[in-house]
C-alpha positions as CSV (number, residue, x, y, z in Angstrom):
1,X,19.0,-15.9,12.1
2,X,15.5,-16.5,11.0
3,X,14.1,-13.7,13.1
4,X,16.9,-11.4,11.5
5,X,15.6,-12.5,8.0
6,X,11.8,-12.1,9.0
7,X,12.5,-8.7,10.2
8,X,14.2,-7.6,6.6
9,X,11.8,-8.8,4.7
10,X,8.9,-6.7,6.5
11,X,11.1,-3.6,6.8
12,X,11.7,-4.1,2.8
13,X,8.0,-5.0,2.5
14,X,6.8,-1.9,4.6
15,X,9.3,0.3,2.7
16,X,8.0,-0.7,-0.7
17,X,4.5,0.5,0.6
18,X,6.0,3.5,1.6
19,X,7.0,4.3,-1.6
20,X,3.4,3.3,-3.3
21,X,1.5,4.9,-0.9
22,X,4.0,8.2,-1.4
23,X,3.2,7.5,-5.5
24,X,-0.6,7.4,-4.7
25,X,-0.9,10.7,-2.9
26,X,1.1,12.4,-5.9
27,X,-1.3,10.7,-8.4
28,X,-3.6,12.7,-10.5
29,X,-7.0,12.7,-9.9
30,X,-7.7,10.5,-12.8
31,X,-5.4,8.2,-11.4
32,X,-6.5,8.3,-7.9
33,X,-8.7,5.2,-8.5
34,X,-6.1,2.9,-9.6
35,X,-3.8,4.4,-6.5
36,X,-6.3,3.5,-4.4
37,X,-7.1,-0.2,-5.7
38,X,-2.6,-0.6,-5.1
39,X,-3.1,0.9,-1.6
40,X,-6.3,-1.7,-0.8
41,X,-3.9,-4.7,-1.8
42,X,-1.3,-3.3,0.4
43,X,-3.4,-3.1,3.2
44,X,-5.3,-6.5,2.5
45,X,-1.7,-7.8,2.2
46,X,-0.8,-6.3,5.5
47,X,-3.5,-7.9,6.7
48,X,-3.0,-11.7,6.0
49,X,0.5,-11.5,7.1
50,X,-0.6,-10.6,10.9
51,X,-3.1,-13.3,10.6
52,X,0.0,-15.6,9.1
53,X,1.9,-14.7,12.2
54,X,-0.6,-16.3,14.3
55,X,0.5,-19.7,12.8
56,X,2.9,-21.9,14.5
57,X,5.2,-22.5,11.3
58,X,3.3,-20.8,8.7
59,X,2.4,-22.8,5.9
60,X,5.9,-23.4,4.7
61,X,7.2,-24.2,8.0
62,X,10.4,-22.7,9.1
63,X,13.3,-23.9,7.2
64,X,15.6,-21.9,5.0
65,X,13.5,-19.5,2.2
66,X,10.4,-19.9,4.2
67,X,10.0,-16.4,4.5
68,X,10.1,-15.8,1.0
69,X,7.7,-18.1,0.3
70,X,5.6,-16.6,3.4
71,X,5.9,-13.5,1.9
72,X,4.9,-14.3,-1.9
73,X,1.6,-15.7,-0.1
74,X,1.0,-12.9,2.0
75,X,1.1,-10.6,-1.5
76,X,-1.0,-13.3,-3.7
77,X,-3.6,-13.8,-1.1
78,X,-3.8,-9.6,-0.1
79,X,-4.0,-9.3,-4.2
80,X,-6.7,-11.6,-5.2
81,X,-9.1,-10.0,-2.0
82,X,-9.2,-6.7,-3.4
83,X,-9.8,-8.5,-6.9
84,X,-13.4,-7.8,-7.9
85,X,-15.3,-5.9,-5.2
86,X,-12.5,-5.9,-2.8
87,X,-12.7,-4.4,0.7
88,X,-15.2,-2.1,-0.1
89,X,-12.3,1.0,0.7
90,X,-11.2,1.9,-2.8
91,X,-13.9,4.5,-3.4
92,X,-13.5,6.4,-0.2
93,X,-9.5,6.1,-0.9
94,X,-10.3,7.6,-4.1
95,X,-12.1,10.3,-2.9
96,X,-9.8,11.2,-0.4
97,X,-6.8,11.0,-3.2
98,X,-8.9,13.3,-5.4
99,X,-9.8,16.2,-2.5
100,X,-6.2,16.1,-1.6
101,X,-5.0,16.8,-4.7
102,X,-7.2,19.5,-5.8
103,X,-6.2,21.0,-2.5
104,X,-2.4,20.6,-3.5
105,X,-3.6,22.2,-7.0
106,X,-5.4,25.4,-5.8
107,X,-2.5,26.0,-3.1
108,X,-0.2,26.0,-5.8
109,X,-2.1,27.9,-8.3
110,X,-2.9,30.6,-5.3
111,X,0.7,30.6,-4.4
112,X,1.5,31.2,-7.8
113,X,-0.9,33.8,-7.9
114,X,0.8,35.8,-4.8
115,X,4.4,35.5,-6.4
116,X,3.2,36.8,-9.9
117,X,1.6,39.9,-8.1
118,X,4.3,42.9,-7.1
């Protein structure tokens, strides 16, 4: 049962990032920075819940609502890394963000373009 309740609460987990990361890459480019500060924590949560999984029973053991609990530390801890200087990958995330954007911008202005013209 546990493994049943582990496994829905990553696929929920993963699917909520799924959906942030989706937000980020629609951001505007004055935006991309914050986008890319969401997508750090994500990762940095990502991160400390494989290195949780290397525990024997985790540091709430493995009763009922321990993987809740697992998770809300998983998402604290990956939060208060990227707090201040972070990972050091929000500027290149940002960068990426911003050239993607423009790219989406000037294939839809050029697309626009070809439609307005007979």
């Amino acid at each position: 049962m546990q493994d049943v309740t582990s496994l829905q609460t990553s696929r929920a987990l993963d699917l909520v990032a799924g959906q942030k990361l989706k937000a980020a890459e629609q951001a505007p480019q004055g935006e991309s920075r914050a986008a890319a500060k969401r997508f750090e924590a994500l990762l940095a949560t990502q991160l400390v819940k494989e290195m949780r999984r290397t525990l024997d029973d985790g540091f709430f053991g493995s009763g009922p609502g321990s993987e809740v609990f697992d998770g809300w530390l998983d998402e604290h801890l990956g939060e208060a890394l990227v707090r201040g200087r972070g990972l050091g990958l929000t500027e290149g995330i940002a960068a990426s963000l911003g050239e993607k954007f423009e790219a989406a911008q000037a294939a839809a202005a050029k697309a626009a373009a070809g439609e307005a013209q007979p």
